[in-house]
C-alpha positions, 0 to 999 in steps of 0.5 A, a space after each residue: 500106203 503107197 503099194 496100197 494106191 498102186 494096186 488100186 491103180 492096177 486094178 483100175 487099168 486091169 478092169 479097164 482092159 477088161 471092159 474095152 475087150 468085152 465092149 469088141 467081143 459084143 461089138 463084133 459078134 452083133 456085127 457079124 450077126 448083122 453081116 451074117 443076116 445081110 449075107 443070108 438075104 443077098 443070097 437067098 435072091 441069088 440063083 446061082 448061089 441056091 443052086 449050089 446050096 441046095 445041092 448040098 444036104 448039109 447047108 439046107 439046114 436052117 441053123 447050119 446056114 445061120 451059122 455059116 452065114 455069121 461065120 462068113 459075116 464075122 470075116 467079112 465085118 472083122 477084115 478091115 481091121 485086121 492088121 495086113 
């Protein structure tokens, strides 16, 4: 009976650790995507920036630019919780 509680209880934490740490996995992810597409944006208006981007082959890629851009927003978003 009382093991049987225990474990239910672990299981109730384990889930509950399970559920917060997808819950940060999302949250991050749609942050960086959205830092990502704000970047982008900045950057397209830039010309210093198009310049150098352009000269290089592989960032005139429009889903290499995607996924640096969400690269980049995903440091960006996630920095200022990051322990220092």
């Amino acid at each position: 009976m009382i093991g049987h509680v225990v474990w239910r209880g672990f299981v109730v934490v384990v889930a509950f650790f399970v559920a917060v740490a997808v819950a940060l996995v999302v949250l991050f992810v749609l942050g960086a995507m959205w830092t990502g597409d704000e970047l982008s944006a900045i950057a397209a208006a830039d010309p210093a920036f198009r310049d150098f981007a352009l000269q290089d082959p592989a960032l005139q890629d429009p889903v290499v630019q995607r996924s640096v851009a969400m690269a980049f927003g995903a440091i960006v978003f996630i920095e200022p919780w990051s322990p220092h």
